[in-house]
ROKOL-481252 format. One record per residue (C-alpha): residue in one letter; x, y, z. Coordinates in steps of 0.1 Angstrom, whole numbers, plus 2048, in hexadecimal, padded with zeros to 3 digits. Layout:
REM residues N
AXYZ
...
This chain:
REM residues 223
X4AA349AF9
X49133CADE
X47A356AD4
X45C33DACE
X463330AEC
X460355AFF
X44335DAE6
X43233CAEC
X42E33FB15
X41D362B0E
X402353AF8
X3FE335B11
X3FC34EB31
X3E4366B1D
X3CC340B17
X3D0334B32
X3C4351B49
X3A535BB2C
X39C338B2E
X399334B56
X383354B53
X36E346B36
X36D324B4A
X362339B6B
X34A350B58
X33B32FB4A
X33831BB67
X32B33CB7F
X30D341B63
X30331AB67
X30531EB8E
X30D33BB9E
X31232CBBE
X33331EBB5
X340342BAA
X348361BC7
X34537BBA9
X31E36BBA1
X318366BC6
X32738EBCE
X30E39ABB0
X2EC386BBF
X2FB397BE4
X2FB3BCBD4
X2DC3B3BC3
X2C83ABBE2
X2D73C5BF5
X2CD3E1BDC
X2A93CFBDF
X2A83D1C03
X2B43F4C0C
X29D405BF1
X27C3F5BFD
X280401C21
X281422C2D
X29A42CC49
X2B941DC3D
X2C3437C27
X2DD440C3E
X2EB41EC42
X2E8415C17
X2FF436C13
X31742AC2B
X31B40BC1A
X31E41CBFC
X339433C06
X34F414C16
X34C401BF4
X356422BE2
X375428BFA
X37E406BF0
X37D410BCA
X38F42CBD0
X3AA419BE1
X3AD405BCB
X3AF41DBA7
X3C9434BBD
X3DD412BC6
X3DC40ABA0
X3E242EB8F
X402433BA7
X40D40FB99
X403419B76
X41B43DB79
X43842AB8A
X43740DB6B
X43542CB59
X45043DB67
X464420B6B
X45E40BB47
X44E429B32
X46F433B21
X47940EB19
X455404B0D
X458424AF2
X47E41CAE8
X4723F6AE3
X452402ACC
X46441DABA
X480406AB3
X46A3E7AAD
X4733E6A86
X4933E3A8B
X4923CAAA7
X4AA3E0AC2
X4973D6AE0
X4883B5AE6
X4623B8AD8
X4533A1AF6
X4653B9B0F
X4543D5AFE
X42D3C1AFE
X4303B6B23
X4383D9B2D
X41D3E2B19
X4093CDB28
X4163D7B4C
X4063F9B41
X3E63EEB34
X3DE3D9B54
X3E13F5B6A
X3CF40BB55
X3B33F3B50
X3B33EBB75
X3B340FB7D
X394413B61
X37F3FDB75
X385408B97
X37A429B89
X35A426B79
X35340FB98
X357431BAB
X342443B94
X329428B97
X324425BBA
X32044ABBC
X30744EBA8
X2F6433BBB
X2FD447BDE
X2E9461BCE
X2CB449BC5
X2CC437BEC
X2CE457BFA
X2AF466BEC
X28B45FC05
X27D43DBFE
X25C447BFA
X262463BE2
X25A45DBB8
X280466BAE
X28B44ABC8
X26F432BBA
X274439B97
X2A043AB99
X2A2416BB1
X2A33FEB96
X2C241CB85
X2D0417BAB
X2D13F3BAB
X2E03EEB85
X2FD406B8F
X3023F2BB0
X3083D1B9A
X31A3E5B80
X3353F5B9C
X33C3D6BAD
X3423BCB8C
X35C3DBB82
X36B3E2BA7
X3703B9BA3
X37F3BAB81
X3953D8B8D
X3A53BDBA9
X3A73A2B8D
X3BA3B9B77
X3D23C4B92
X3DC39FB99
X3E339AB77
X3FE3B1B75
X413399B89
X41A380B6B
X41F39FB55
X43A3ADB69
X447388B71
X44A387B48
X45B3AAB4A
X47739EB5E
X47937BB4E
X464370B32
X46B349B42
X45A357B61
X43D35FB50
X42B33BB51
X430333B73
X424358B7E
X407350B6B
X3FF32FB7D
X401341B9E
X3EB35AB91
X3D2341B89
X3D6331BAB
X3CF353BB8
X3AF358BA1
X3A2334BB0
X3A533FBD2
X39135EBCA
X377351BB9
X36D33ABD7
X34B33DBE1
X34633DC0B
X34431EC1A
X31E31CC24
X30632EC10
X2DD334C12
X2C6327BF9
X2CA335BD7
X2B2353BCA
X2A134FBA9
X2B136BB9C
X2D6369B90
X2E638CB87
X301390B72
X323395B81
């Protein structure tokens, strides 16, 4: 099989899928109505707003909390067991390919999409953890009284980490789907393109915003 050929649907995958999230970044920032990830953001910024200025729903702002971090955690567990068994399973070949690389024993792209495999799942894994670690520290924030000065003077600290923990328990989900056209290319660099198109179909489909939305707030978070 042609090496360019192999080396050539790589490059066009790895465009393809950082130009669909340029594109969605781009066209979310102009109007964030036609993005879930923008529309998500405003939704966990107005819900940070509205649980910090009343008092009695401390209870009920902690318990959302927790069920957000439960999903974090589901997720990082799903993709550090995934991350040990491409480990376990493609660890050995991925260090035979690099320490062999000068002398061309093992086919280099193998060795780069198993790479890549790895650095997927740990990068999915990444996010869903500091998402934990952020939503935590916001628990701690929500569950203080809302008329104490701490409460007052940490809900604006509260709110930040709320954004921050959802854009990275997103990214954590994005990451995980992209591992499909990595393996795909692991098994068959050919299958690599057409992996990468479903991917993308799969990306579209998550980006949808709902179908009926309320009028737009003046302020537009970042994702």
């Amino acid at each position: 099989m042609n090496a360019w050929l192999e080396w050539g649907g790589l490059a066009a995958s790895v465009g393809v899928v950082a130009g669909y999230e340029y594109y969605a970044h781009l066209a979310g920032r102009r109007n964030p109505l036609r993005q879930a990830r923008f529309i998500n953001a405003r939704m966990r910024g107005e819900w940070a707003r509205a649980v910090m200025s009343q008092s009695g729903f401390e209870v009920v702002a902690v318990q959302a909390l927790r069920n957000t971090l439960m999903s974090s955690t589901i997720a990082a567990s799903t993709a550090a067991l995934a991350l040990m068994a491409a480990l376990t399973i493609g660890g050995a070949s991925i260090y035979a390919g690099l320490s062999h690389w000068p002398t061309g024993g093992v086919g280099p792209l193998h060795v780069v999409m198993g790479a890549l495999v790895v650095a997927l799942l740990f990068a999915s894994y990444t996010c869903s953890a500091m998402s934990m670690r952020f939503y935590g520290n916001a628990t701690l924030i929500v569950s203080m009284p809302v008329a104490s000065p701490e409460r007052q003077r940490l809900n604006p600290v509260a709110s930040h980490w709320v954004q921050r923990a959802g854009a990275l328990y997103s990214w954590s989900l994005r990451l995980f789907l992209m591992v499909v056209p990595a393996v795909a290319g692991v098994v068959h660099p050919l299958a690599l393109v057409p992996a990468t198109l479903v991917l993308l179909v799969a990306l579209h489909f998550f980006d949808q915003p709902p179908p009926h939305l309320p009028a737009p707030a003046p302020e537009s978070p970042r994702p």
